[in-house]
C-alpha positions, 0 to 999 in steps of 0.5 A: 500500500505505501508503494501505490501512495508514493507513486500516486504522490511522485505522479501528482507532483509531476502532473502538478507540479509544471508550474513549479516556482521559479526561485530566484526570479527577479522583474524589474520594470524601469529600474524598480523591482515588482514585488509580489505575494506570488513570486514570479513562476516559469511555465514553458520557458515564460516568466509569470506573474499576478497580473495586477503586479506586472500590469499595474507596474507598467502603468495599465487599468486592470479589470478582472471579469470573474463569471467570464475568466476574462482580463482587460488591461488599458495603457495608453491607447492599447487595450488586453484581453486575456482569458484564463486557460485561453492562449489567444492575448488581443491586443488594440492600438489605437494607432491601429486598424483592427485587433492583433491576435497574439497566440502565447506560449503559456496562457494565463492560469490561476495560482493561489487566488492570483491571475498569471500572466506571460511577463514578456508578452504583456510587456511587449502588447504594451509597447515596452521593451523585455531583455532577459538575463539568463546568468542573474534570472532577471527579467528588465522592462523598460517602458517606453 
């Protein structure tokens, strides 16, 4: 019995455990460091934080649609939407015709009560430039 409780334990933590935390992460946006109560995760090779923290950190409105999964964030004269599971991102410019449509690598999940979201591909829709240093794990966001 205790080998099928540990296998089942082992098999857990590998289904569960893909979003495993990426210790030592650090994101700083124009020289400031975001501080979050959900430190920041890798998922598919993207660094991931709370929404709120990187959108509120480059200067967005966030609105949270609960019953829909939804995010809108408003910078400027860009507009996000996101939704949970969904690895579509819209992004509308309003110095564009038309809204892009951005397939992600990693789509927004929900960890401990927090929206995730893709760092870069947030930071990049809203106009910032991302640098990532592999050596000291951080990500640099610059915002223009």
């Amino acid at each position: 019995m205790r080998f099928r409780s540990l296998s089942t334990a082992v098999c857990a933590a590998m289904i569960f455990g893909v979003a495993a935390h990426a210790d030592g992460i650090t994101v700083m946006v124009n020289g400031t460091e975001v501080i979050s109560d959900v430190p920041a995760q890798m998922m598919n090779d993207r660094t991931m934080l709370p929404m709120r923290s990187v959108f509120e950190a480059l200067g967005a409105d966030v609105t949270w649609m609960g019953d829909d999964r939804l995010i809108f964030a408003m910078s400027g004269a860009s507009m996000i939407v996101m939704q949970i599971d969904n690895d579509k991102m819209s992004v509308q410019r309003a110095s564009e015709d038309g809204m892009e449509v951005i397939t992600l690598d990693s789509p927004p999940y929900v960890y401990n009560d927090r929206t995730m979201v893709p760092v870069r591909a947030v930071a990049e829709a809203l106009g910032a430039s991302v640098e990532w240093d592999g050596d000291t794990k951080t990500v640099t966001i610059t915002n223009q």
